[in-house]
Backbone as CSV, one residue per row, in Angstrom:
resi,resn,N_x,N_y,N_z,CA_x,CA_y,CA_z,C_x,C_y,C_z
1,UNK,0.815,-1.189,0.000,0.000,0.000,0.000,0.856,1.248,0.000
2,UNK,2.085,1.202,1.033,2.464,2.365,0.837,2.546,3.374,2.271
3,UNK,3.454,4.730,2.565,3.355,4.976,3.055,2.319,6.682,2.667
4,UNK,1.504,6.814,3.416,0.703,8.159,2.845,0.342,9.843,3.816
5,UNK,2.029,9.515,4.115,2.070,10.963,5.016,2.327,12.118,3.921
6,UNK,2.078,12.006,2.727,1.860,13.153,1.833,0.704,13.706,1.656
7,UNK,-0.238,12.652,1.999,-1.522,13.136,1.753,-2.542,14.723,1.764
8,UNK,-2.124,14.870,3.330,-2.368,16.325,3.883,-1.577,17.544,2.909
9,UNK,-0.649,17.140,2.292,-0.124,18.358,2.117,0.123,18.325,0.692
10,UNK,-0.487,17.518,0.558,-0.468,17.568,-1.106,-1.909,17.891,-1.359
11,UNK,-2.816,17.846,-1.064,-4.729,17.903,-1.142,-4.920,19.050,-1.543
12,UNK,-4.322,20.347,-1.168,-4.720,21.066,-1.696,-4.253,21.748,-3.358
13,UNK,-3.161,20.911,-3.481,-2.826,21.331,-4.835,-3.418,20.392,-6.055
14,UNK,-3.895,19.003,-5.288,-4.346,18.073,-6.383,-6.077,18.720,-6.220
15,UNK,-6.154,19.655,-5.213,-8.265,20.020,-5.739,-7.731,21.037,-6.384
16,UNK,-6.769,22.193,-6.682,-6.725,23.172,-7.328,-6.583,22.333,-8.950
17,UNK,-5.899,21.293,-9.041,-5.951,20.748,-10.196,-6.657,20.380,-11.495
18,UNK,-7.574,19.627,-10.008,-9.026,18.967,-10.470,-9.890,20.275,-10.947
19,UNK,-9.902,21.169,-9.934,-11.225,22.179,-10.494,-10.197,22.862,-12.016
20,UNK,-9.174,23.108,-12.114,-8.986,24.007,-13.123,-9.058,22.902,-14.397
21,UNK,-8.983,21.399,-14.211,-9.492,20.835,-15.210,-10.499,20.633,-15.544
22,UNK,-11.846,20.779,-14.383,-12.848,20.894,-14.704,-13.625,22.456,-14.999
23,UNK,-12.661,23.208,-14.881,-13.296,24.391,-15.579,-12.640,24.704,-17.312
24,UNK,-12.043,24.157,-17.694,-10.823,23.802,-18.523,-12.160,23.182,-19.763
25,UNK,-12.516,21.899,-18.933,-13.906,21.001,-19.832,-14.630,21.732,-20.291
26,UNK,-15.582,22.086,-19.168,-16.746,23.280,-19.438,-16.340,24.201,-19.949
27,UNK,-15.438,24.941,-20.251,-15.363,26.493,-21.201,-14.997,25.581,-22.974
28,UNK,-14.660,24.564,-22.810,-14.570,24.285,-24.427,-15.158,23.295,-24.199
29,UNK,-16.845,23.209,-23.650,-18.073,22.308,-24.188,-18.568,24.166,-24.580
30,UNK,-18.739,25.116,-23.858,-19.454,26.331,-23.831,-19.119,26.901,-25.023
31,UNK,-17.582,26.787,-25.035,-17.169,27.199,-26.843,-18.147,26.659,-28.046
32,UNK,-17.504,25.338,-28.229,-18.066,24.583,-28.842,-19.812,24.790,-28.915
33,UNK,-20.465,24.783,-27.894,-21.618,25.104,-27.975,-21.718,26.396,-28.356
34,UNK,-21.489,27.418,-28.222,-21.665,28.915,-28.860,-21.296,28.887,-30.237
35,UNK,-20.136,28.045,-31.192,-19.699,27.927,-31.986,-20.868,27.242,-32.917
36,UNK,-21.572,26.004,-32.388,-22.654,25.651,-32.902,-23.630,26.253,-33.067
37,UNK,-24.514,26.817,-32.392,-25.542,27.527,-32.121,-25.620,28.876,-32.987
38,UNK,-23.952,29.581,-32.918,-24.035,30.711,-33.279,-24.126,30.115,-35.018
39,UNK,-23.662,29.713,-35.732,-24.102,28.897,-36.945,-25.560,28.750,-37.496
40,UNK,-26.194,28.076,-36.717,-27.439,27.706,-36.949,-28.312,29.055,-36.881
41,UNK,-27.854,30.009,-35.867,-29.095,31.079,-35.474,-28.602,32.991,-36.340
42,UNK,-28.499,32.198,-37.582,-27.908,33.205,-38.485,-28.951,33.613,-39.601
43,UNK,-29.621,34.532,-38.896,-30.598,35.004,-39.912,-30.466,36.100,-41.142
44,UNK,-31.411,36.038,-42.620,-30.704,36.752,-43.489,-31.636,38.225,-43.369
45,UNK,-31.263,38.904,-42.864,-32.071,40.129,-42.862,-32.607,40.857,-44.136
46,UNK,-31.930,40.366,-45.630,-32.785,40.568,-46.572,-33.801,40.742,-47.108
47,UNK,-34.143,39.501,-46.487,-35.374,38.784,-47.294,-36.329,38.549,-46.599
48,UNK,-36.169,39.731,-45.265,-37.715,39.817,-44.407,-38.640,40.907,-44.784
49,UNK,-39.861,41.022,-44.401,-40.828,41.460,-44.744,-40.832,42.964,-43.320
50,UNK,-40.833,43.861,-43.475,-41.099,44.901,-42.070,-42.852,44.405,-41.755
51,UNK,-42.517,44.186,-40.194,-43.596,44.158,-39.381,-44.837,44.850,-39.535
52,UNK,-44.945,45.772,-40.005,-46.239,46.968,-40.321,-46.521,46.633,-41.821
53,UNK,-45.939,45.988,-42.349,-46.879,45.850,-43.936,-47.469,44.522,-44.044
54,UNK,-48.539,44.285,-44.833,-49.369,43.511,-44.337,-48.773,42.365,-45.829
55,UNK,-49.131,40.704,-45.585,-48.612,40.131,-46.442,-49.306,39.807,-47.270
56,UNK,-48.984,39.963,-48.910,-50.134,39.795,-50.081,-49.979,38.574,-50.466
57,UNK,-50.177,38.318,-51.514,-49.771,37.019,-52.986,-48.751,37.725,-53.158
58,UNK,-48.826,38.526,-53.694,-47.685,39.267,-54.164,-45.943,39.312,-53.588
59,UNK,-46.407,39.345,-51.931,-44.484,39.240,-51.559,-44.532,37.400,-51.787
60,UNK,-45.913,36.582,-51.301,-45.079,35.435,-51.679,-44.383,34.776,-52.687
61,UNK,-45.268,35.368,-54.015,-44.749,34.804,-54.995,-43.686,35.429,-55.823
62,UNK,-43.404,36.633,-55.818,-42.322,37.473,-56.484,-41.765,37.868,-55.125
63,UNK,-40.624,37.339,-54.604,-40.329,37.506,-53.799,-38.846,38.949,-53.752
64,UNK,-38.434,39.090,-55.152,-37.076,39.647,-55.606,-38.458,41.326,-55.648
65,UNK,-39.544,41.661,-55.652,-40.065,42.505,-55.707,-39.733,43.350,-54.316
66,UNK,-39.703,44.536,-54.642,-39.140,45.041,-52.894,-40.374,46.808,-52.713
């Protein structure tokens, strides 16, 4: 087994370890997730219609009409 009079005085540098690897994880799952998300939630501001005009046949089907 060993002798384990290091224990005490080593504990606090192996939890400073642990947490900075577990904050280490989580900021590049959070990346990664912002990296995804921000991708997907990319809207084209072109080709919207302003809120106050009302929608005809007309914007649906000629849509290049402005």
């Amino acid at each position: 087994m060993g002798i384990h009079y290091t224990y005490g005085a080593n504990r606090g540098a192996k939890k400073m370890e642990k947490q900075a690897k577990k904050e280490k994880k989580l900021a590049e799952r959070r990346a990664k997730k912002q990296a995804k998300s921000g991708i997907a939630e990319k809207p084209e501001k072109e080709n919207t219609i302003p809120l106050d005009t009302v929608i005809t046949l007309d914007h649906l089907t000629n849509p290049d009409k402005k």
